[in-house]
C-alpha positions in Angstrom: -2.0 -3.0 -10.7 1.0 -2.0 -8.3 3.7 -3.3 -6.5 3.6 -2.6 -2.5 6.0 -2.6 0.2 6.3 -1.2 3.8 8.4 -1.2 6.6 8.2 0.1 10.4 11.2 -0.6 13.0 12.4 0.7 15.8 14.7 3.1 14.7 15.4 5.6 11.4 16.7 3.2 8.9 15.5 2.4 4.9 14.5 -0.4 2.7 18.3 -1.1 1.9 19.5 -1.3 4.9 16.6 -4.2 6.0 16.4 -5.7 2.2 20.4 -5.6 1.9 20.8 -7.5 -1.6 17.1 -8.4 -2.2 16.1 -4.8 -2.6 17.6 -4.1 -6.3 15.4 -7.1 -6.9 12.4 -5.8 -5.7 13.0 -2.1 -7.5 13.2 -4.2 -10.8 9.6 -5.1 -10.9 9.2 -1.2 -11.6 10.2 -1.9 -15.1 6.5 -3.4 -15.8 4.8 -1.3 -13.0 6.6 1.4 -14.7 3.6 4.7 -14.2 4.9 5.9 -11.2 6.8 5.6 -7.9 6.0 6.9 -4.5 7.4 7.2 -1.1 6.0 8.3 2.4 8.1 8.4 5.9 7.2 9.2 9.0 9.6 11.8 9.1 9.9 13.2 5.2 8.0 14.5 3.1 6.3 12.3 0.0 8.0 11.9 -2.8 6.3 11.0 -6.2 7.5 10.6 -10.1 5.5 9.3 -12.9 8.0 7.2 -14.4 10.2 3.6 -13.7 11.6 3.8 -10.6 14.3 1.6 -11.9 15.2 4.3 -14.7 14.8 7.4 -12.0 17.6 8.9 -11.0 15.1 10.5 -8.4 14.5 7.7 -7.3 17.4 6.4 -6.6 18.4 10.0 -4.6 15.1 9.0 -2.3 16.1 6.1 -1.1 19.6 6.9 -0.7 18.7 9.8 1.2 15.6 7.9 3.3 16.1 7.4 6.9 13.2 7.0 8.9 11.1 4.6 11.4 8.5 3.9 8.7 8.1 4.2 5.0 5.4 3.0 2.2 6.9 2.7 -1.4 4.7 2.0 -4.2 5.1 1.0 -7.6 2.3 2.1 -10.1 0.6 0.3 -13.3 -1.9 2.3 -13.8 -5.4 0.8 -14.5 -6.6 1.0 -18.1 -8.5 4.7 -18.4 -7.0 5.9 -15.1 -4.7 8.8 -16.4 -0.6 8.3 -15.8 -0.1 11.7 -13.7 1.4 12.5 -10.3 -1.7 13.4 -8.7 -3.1 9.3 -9.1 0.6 8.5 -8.2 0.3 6.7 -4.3 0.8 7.2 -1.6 -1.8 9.5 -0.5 -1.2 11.3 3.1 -3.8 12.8 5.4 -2.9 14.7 8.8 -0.6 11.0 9.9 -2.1 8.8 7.4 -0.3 7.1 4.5 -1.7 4.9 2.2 -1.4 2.8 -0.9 -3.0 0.1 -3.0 -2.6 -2.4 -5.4 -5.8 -3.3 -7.6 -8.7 -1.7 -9.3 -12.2 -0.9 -8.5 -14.7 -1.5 -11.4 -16.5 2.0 -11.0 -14.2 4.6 -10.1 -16.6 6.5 -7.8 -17.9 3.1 -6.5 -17.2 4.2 -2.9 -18.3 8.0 -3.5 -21.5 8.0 -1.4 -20.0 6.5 1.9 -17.0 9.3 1.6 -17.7 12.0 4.8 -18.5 15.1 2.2 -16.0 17.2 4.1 -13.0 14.9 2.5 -14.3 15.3 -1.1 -11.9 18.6 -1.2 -8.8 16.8 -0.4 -9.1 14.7 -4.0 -6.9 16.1 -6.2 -6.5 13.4 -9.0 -9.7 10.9 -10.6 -7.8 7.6 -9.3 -10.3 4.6 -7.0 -7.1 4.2 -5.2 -7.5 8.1 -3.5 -11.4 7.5 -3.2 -10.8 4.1 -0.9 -8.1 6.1 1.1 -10.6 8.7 2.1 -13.5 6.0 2.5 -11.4 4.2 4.7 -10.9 7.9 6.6 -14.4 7.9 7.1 -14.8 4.7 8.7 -11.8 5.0 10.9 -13.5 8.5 12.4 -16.4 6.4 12.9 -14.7 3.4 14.8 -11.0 4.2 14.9 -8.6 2.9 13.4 -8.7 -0.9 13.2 -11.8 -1.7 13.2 -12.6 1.2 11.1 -10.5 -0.2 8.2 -11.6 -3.7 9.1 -15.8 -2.5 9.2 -14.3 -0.5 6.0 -13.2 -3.6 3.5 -15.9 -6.1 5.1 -18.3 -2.9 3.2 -16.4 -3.2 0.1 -16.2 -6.9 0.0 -20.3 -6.7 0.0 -21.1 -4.2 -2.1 -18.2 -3.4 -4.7 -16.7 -5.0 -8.0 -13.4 -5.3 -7.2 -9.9 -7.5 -8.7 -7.8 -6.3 -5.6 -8.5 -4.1 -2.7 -4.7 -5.1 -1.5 -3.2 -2.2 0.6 -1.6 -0.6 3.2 -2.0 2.5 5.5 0.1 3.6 8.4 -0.1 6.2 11.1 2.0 6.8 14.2 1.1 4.3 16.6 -0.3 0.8 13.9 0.4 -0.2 10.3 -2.5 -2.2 8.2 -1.7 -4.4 5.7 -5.4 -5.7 3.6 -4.6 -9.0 1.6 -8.1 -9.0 -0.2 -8.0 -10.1 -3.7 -9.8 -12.0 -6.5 -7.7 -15.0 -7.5 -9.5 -15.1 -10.6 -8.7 -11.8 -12.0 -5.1 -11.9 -11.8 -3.4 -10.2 -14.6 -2.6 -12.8 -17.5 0.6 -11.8 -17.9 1.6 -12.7 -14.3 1.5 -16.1 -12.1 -1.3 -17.1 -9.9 0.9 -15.9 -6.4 0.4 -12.5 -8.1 -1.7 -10.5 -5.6 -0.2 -12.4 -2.5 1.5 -10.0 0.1 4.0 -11.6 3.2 5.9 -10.3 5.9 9.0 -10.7 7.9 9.1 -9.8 11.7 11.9 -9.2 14.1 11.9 -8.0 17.6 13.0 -4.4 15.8 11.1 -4.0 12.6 8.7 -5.7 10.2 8.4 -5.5 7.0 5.9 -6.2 4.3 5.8 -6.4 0.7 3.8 -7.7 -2.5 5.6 -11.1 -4.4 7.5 -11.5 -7.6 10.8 -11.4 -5.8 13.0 -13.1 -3.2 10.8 -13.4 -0.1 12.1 -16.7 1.2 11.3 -17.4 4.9 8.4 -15.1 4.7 5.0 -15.5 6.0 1.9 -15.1 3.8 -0.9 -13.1 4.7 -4.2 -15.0 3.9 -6.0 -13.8 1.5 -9.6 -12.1 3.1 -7.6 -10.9 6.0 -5.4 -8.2 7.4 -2.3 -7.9 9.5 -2.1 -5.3 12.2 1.3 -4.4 13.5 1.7 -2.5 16.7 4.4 0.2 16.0 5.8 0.3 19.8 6.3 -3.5 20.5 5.8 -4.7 16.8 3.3 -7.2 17.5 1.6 -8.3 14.3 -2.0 -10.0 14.8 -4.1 -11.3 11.8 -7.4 -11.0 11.7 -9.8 -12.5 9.2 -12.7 -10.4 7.3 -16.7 -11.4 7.9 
């Protein structure tokens, strides 16, 4: 189980400058999603660590350093028999893509039929969470991109054992935010808003971002749907799974 949170905005900027105060609050939830830490921007490199974000000094170099349009920052707990090593660290990248997710599949190579062969060569680590990313790649060839990740989950919702399939993936032009969970497997060592994810527009950015800290005057996402945000005009429509 993970922690996510995203941003896109009209100019460079980083999560501290758009989260001012809240932002140490957020990076404290690292200290129980303590396997890892991960950062994609448009216009960086990623960065990943297997360990606390709250105790990496790396970490805290990264986002002091970050200034960019758009970013994904992910917070690991890894699932139980899922090795704690960089290559099942998120995000995972593909020529524009960015991706990460919170939740577990109960097979790992659930999806590994319906991946496009040609993308089994880009898996470096054993983790679900890379094997949805490139699924998802196959479906957005096949239809583009939103309705390729929307046609993608409605699949998964049908025909895989899942607790969450919450995520996010961004390219140049539209960010995707999934909320598609199972209420009723929610950690027992969290509360039952666990697996919700809201999001906070402006004319000049939006951000999104899993719960546990201060998100006051904040929209929720329902759950079985997913917000797409237009990158140029920042638009955000929600649009419900079949």
């Amino acid at each position: 189980m993970c922690r996510l949170l995203g941003y896109v905005a009209d100019t460079n900027t980083n999560f501290t400058k758009l989260l001012d105060k809240d932002f140490p609050e957020f990076v404290e939830l690292s200290n129980v999603h303590g396997d890892g830490w991960g950062i994609a921007a448009d216009n960086t490199q990623m960065v990943r660590e297997v360990n606390a974000a709250a105790k990496s000094e790396k970490f805290s170099k990264t986002i002091s350093q970050l200034e960019s349009p758009g970013a994904l920052l992910h917070f690991r707990w890894a699932t139980p028999g899922l090795a704690i090593k960089e290559e099942n660290t998120h995000p995972f990248t593909h020529k524009g893509f960015s991706f990460i997710h919170n939740g577990s599949l109960k097979e790992v190579n659930a999806l590994d039929s319906l991946i496009d062969p040609r993308y089994f060569s880009e898996i470096k680590g054993d983790a679900d969470s890379e094997r949805f990313f490139y699924f998802l790649l196959t479906q957005i060839d096949k239809k583009g991109f939103v309705e390729g990740v929307k046609s993608g989950i409605e699949t998964m919702r049908n025909s895989v054992n899942y607790s969450s399939i919450n995520c996010m993936i961004m390219n140049a032009d539209t960010y995707i935010v999934v909320a598609e969970h199972n209420p009723e497997r929610i950690p027992p060592i969290f509360t039952s808003d666990y697996y919700e994810l809201r999001y906070k527009q402006t004319p000049h950015d939006v951000i999104v971002g899993s719960s546990g800290w201060n998100q006051s005057g904040w929209t929720l996402i329902p759950n079985h749907s997913m917000l797409v945000i237009n990158r140029h005009n920042f638009s955000c429509e929600v649009i419900a799974f079949n």
